[in-house]
DSSP file (Angstrom, degrees, kcal/mol; ACC not computed):
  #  RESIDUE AA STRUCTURE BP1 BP2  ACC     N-H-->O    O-->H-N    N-H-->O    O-->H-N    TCO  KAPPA ALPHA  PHI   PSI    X-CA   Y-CA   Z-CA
    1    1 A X              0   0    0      0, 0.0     2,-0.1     0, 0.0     0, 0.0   0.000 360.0 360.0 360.0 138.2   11.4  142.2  -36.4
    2    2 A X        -     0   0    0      0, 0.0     2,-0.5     0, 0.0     0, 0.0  -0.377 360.0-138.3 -96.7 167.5   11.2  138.7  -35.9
    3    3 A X        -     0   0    0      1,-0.2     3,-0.1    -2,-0.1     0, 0.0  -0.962  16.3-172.9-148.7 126.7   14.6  136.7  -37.3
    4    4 A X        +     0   0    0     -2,-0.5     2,-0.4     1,-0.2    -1,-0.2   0.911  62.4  17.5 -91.6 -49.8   13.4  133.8  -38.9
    5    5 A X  S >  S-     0   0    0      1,-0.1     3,-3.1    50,-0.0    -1,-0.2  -0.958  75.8-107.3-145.1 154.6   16.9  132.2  -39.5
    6    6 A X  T 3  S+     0   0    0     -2,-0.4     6,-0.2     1,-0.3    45,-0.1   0.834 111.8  61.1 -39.9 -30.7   20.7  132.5  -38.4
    7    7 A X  T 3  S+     0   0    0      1,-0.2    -1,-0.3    44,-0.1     6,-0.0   0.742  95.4  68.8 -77.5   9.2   22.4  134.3  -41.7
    8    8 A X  S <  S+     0   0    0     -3,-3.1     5,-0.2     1,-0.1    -1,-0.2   0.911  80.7  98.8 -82.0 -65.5   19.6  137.4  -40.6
    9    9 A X    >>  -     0   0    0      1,-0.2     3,-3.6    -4,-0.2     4,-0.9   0.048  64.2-158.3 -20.6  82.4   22.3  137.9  -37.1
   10   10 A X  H 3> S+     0   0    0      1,-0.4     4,-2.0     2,-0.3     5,-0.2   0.693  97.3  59.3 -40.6 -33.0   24.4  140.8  -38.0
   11   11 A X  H 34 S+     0   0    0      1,-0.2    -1,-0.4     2,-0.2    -2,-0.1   0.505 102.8  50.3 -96.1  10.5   26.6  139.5  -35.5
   12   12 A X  H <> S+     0   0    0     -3,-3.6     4,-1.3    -6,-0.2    -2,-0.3   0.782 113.6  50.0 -96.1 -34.0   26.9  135.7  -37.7
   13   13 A X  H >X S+     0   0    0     -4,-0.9     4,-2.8     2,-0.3     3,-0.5   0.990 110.2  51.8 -73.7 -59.3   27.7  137.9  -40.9
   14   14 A X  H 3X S+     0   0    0     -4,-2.0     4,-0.5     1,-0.3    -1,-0.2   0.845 110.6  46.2 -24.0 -56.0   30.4  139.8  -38.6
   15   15 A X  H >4 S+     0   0    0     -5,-0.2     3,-0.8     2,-0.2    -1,-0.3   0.887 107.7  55.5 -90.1 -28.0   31.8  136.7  -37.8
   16   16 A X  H << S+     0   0    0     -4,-1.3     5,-1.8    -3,-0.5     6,-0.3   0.995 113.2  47.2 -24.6 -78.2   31.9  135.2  -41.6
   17   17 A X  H 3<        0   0    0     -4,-2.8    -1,-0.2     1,-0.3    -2,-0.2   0.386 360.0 360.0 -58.5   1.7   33.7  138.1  -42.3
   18   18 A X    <<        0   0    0     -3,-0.8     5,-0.9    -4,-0.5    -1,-0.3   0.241 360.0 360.0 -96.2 360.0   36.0  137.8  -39.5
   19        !              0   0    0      0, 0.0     0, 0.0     0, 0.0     0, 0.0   0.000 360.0 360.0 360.0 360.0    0.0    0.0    0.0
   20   19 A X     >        0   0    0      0, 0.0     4,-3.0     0, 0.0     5,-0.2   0.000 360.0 360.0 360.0 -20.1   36.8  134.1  -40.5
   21   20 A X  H  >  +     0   0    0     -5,-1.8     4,-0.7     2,-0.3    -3,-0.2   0.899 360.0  51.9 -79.2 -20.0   37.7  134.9  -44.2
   22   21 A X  H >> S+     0   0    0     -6,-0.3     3,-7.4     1,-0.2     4,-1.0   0.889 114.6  45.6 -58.6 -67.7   39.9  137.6  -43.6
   23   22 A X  H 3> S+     0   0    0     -5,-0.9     4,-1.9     1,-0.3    -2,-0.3   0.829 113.7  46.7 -35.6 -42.3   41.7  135.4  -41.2
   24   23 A X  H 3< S+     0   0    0     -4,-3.0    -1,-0.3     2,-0.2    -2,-0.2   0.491 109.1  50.4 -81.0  -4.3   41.6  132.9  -43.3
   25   24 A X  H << S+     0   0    0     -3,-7.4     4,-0.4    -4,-0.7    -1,-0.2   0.729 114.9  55.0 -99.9 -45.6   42.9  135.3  -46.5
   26   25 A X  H >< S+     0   0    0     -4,-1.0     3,-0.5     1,-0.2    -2,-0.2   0.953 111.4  39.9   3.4-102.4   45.8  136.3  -43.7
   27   26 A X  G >< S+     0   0    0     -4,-1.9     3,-2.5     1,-0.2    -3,-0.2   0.257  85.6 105.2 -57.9 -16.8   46.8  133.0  -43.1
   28   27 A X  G 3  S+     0   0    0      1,-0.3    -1,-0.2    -5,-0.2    -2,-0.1   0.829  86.7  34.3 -12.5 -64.0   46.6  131.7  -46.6
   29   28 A X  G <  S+     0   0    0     -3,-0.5     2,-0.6    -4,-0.4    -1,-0.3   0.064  88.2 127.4-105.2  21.3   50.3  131.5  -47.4
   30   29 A X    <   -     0   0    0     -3,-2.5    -3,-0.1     1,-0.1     6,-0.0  -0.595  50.0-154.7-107.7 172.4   51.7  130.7  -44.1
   31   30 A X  S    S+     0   0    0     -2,-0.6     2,-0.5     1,-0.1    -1,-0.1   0.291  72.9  92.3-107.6  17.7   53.9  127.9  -43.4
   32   31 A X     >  +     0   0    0     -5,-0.1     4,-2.2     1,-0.1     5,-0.2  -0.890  46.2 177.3 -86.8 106.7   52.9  127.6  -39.6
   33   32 A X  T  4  +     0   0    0     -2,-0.5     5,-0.1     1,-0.2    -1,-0.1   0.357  68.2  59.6 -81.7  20.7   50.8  125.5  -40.3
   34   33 A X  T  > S+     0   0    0      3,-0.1     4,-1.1     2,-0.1    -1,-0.2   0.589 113.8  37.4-116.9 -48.5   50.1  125.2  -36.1
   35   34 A X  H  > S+     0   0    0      2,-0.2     4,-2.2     1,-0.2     5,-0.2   0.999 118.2  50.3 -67.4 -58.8   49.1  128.9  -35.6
   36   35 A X  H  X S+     0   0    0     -4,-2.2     4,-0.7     1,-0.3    -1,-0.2   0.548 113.3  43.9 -69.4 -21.1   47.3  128.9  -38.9
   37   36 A X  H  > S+     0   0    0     -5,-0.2     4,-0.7     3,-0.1     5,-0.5   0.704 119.1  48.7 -82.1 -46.9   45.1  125.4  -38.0
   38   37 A X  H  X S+     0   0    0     -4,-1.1     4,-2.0     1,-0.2    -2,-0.3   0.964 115.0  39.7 -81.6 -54.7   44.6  127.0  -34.5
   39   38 A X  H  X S+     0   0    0     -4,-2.2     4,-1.7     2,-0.2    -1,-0.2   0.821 120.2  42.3 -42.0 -57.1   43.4  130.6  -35.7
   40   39 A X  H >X S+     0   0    0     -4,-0.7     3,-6.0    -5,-0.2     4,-1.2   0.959 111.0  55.9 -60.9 -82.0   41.4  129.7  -38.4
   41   40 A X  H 3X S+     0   0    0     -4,-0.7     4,-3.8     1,-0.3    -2,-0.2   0.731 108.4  46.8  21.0 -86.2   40.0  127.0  -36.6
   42   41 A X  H 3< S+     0   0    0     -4,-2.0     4,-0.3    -5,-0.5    -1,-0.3   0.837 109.0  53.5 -51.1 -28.5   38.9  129.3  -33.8
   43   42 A X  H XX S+     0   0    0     -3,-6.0     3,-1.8    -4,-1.7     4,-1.0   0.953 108.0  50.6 -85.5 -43.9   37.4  131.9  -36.1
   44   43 A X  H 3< S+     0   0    0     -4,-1.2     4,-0.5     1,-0.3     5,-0.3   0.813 104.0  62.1 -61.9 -36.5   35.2  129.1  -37.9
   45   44 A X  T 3X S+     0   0    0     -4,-3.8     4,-2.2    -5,-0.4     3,-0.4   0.780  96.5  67.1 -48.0 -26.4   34.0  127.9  -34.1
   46   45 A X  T <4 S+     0   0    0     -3,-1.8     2,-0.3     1,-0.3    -2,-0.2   0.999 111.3  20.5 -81.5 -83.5   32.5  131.3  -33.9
   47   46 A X  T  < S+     0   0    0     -4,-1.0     4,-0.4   -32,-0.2    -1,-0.3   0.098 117.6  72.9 -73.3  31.5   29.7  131.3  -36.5
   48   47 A X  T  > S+     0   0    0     -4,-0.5     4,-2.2    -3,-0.4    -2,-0.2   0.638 102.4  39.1-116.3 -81.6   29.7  127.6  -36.3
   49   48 A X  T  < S+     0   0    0     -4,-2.2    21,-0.3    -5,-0.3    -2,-0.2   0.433 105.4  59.1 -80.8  26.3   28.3  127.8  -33.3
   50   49 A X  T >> S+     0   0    0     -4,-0.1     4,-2.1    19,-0.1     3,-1.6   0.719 119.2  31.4-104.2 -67.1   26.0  130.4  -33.5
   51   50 A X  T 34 S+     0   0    0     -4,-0.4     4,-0.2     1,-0.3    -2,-0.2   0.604  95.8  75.4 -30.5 -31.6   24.2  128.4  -36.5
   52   51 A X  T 3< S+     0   0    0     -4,-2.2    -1,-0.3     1,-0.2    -3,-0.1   0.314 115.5  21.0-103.0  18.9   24.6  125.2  -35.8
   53   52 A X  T X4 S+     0   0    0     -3,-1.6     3,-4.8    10,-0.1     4,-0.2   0.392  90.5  96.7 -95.5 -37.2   21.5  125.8  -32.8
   54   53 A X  T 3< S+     0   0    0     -4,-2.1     3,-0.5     1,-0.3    -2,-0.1   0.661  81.1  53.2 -57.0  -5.0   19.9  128.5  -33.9
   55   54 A X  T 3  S+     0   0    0      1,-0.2    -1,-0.3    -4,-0.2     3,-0.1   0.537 113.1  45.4 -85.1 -26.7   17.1  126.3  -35.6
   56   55 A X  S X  S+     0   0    0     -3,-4.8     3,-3.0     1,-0.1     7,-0.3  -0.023  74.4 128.7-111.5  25.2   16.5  124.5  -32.4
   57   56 A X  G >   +     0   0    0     -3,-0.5     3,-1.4     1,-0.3     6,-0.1   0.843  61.4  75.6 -69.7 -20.3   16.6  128.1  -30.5
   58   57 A X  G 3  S+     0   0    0      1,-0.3    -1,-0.3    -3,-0.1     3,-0.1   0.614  81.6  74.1 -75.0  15.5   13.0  126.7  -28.9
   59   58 A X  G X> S+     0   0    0     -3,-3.0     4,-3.5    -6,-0.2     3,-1.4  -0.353  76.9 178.6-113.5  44.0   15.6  124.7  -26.9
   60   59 A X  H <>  +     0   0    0     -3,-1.4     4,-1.5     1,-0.2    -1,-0.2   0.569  67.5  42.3 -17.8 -60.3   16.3  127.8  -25.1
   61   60 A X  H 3> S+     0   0    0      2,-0.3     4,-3.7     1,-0.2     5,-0.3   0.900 112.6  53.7 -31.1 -65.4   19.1  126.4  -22.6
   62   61 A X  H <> S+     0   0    0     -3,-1.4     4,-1.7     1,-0.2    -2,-0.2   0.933 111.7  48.4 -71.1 -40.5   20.9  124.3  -25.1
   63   62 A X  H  X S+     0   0    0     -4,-3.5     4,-1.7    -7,-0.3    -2,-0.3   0.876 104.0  51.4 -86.4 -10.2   21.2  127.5  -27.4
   64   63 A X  H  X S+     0   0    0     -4,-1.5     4,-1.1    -5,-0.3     5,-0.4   0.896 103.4  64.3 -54.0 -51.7   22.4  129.8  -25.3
   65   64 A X  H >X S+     0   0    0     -4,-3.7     3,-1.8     2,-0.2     4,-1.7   0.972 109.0  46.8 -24.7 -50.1   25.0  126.9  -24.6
   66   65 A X  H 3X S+     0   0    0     -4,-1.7     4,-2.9     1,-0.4     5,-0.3   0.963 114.4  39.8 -45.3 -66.1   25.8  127.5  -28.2
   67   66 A X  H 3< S+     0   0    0     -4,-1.7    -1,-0.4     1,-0.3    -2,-0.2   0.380 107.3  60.9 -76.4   0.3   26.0  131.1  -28.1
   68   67 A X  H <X S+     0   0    0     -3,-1.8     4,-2.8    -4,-1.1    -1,-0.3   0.812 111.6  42.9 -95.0 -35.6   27.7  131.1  -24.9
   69   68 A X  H  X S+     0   0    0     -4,-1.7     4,-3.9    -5,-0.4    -2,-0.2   0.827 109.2  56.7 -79.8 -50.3   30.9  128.8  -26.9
   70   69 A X  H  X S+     0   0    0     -4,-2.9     4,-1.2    -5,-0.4     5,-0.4   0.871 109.7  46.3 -81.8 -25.0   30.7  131.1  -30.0
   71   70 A X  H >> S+     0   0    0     -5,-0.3     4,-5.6     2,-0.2     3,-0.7   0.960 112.3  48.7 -76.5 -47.7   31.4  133.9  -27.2
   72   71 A X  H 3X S+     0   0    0     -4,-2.8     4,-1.8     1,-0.3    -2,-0.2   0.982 114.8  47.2 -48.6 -61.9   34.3  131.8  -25.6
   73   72 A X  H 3< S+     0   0    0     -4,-3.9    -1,-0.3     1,-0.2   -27,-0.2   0.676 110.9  48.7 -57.5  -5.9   35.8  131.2  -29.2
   74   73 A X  H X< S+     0   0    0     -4,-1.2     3,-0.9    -3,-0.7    -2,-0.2   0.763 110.1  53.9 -91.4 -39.2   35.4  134.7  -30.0
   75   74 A X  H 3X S+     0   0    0     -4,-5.6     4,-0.8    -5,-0.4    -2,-0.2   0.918 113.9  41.0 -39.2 -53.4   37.3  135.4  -26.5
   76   75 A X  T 3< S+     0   0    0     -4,-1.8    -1,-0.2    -5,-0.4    -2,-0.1  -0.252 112.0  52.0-118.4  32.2   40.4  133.1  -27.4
   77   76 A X  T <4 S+     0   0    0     -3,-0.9    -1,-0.3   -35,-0.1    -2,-0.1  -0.145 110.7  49.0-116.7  12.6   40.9  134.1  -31.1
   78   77 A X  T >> S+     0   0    0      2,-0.2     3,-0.9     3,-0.1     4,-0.8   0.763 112.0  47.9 -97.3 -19.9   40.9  137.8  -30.1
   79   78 A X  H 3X S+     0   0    0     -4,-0.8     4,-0.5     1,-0.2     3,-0.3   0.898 108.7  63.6 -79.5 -35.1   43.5  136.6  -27.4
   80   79 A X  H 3> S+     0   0    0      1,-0.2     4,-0.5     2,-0.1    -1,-0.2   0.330  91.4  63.3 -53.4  -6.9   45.1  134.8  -30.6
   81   80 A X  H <> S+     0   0    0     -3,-0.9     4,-2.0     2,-0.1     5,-0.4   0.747  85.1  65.0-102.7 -12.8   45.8  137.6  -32.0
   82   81 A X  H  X S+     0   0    0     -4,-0.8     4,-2.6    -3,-0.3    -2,-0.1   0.898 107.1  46.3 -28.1 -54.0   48.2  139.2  -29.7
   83   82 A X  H  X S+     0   0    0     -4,-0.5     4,-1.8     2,-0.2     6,-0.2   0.978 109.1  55.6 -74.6 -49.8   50.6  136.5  -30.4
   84   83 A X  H ><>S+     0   0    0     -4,-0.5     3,-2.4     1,-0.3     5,-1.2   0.885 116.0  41.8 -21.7 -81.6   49.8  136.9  -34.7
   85   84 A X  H ><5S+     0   0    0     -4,-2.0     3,-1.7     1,-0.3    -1,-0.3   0.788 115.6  54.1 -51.7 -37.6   50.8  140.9  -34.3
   86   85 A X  H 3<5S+     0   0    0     -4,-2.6    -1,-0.3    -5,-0.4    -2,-0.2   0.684 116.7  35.5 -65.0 -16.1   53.9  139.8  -31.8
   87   86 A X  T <<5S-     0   0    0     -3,-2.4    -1,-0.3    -4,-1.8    -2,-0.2  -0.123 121.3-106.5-116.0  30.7   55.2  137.6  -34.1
   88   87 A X  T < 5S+     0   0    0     -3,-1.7    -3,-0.2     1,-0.2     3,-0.1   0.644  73.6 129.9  36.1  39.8   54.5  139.5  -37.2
   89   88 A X  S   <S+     0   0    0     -5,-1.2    -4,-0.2     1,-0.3    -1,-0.2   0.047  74.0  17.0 -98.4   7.5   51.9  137.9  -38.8
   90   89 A X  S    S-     0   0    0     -6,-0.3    -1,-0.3    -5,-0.2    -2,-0.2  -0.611  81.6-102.3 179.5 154.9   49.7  140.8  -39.3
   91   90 A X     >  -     0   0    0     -2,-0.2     4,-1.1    -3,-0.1    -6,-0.1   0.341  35.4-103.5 -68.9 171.4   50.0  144.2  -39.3
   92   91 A X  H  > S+     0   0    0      2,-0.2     4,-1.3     3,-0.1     5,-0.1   0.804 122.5  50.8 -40.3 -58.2   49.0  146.6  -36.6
   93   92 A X  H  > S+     0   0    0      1,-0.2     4,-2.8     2,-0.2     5,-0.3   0.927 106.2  60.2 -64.3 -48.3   45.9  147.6  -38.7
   94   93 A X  H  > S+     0   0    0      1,-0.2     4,-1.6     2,-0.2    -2,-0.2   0.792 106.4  37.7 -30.5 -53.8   45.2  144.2  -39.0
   95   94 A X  H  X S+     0   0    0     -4,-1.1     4,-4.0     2,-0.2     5,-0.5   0.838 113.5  55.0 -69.0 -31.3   44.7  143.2  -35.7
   96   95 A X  H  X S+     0   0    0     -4,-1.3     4,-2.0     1,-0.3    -2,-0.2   0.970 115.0  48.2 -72.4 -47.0   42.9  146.7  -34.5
   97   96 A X  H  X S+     0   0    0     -4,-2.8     4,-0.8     1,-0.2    -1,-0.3   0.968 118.5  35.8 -43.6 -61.0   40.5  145.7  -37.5
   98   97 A X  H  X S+     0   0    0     -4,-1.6     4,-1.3     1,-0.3    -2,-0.2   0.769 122.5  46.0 -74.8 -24.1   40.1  141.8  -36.3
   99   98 A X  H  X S+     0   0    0     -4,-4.0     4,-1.2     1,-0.2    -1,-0.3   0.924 112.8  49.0 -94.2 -15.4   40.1  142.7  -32.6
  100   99 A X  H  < S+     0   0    0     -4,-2.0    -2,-0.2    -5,-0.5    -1,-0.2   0.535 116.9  39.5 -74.2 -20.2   37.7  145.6  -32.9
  101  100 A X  H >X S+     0   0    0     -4,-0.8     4,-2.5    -5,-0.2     3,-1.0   0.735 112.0  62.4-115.1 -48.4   35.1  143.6  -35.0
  102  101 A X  H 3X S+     0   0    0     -4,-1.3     4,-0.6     1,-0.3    -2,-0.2   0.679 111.8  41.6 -42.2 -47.5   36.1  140.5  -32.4
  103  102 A X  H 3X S+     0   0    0     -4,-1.2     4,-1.2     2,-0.2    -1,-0.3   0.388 106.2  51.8 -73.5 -28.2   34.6  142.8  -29.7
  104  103 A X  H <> S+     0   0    0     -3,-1.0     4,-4.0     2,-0.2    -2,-0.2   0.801 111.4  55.5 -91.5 -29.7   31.6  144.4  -31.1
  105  104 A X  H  X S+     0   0    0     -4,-2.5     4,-1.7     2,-0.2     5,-0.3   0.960 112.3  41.0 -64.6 -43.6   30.6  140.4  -32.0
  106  105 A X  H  X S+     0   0    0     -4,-0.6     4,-2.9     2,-0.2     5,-0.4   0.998 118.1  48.1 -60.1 -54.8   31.0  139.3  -28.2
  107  106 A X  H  X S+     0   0    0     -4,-1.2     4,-2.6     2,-0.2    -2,-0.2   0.932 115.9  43.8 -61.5 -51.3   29.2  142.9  -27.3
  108  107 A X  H >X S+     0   0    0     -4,-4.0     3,-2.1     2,-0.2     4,-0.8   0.906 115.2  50.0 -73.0 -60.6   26.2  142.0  -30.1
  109  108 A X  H >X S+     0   0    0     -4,-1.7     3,-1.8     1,-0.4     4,-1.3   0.814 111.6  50.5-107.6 -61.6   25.9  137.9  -28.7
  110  109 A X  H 3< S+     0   0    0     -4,-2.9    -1,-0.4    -5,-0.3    -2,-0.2   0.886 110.2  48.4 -61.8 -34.5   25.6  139.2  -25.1
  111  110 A X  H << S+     0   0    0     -4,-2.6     3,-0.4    -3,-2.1    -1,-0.3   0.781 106.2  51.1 -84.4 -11.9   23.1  141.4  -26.0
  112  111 A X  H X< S+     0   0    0     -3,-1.8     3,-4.9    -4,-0.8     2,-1.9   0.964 108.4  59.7 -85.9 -58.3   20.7  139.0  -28.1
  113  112 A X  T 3< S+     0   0    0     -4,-1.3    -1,-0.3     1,-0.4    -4,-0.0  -0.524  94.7  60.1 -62.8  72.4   20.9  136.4  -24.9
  114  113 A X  T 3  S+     0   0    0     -2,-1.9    -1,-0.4    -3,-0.4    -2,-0.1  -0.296  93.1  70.5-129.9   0.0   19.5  138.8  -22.8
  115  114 A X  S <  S+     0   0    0     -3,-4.9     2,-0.4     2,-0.1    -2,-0.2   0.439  76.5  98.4 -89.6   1.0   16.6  138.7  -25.0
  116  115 A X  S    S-     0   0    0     -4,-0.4     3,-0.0     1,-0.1    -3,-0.0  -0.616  86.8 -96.7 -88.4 142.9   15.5  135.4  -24.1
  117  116 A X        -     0   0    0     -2,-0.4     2,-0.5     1,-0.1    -1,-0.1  -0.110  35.7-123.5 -35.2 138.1   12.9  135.0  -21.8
  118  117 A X              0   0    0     -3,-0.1    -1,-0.1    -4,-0.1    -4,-0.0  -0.899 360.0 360.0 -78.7 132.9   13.8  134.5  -18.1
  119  118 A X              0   0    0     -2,-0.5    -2,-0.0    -3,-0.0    -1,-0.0   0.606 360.0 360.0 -75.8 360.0   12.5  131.5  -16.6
């Protein structure tokens, strides 16, 4: 199956859903520093999986992309440690968000190994 455009990636839907929880989470709090920086990070994710995939015949430069949506996906899963240490979401919460956090890095690594070597 050929994937004609970015909202077909299972792992861009994954990461939608990722940011609105966080972002449903985070709603009501009144660190507004955690809550800028979390969200934030989770919106980098499919942000930068999209905002290339259209130019994807720029092999190099999207992988860049996708390399960035794995680094933000790295450092909000590391961002949630501190959430759950400070009691800003549950236990279940986090297992959810770091468990989905992880299968998105796992699916991204596996579509750039589908690119051609030069």
């Amino acid at each position: 199956m050929k994937i004609e455009k970015f909202e077909e990636l299972t792992f861009w839907k994954e990461s939608i859903d990722t940011s609105v929880d966080i972002f449903k989470i985070f709603e009501w709090s009144k660190d507004l520093s955690f809550k800028n920086q979390i969200t934030e990070m989770s919106v980098s994710v499919w942000s930068n999986i999209a905002h290339w995939f259209e130019r994807r015949f720029e092999t190099d430069e999207f992988k860049n992309y996708l390399y960035n949506a794995i680094w933000s996906n790295t450092v909000l899963r590391s961002m949630l440690y501190i959430w759950k240490d400070l009691w800003y979401i549950s236990e279940d919460e986090f297992q959810k968000l770091y468990d989905r956090s992880v299968w998105i890095s796992k699916m991204i690594w596996g579509f750039i190994k589908t690119f051609k070597k030069d």
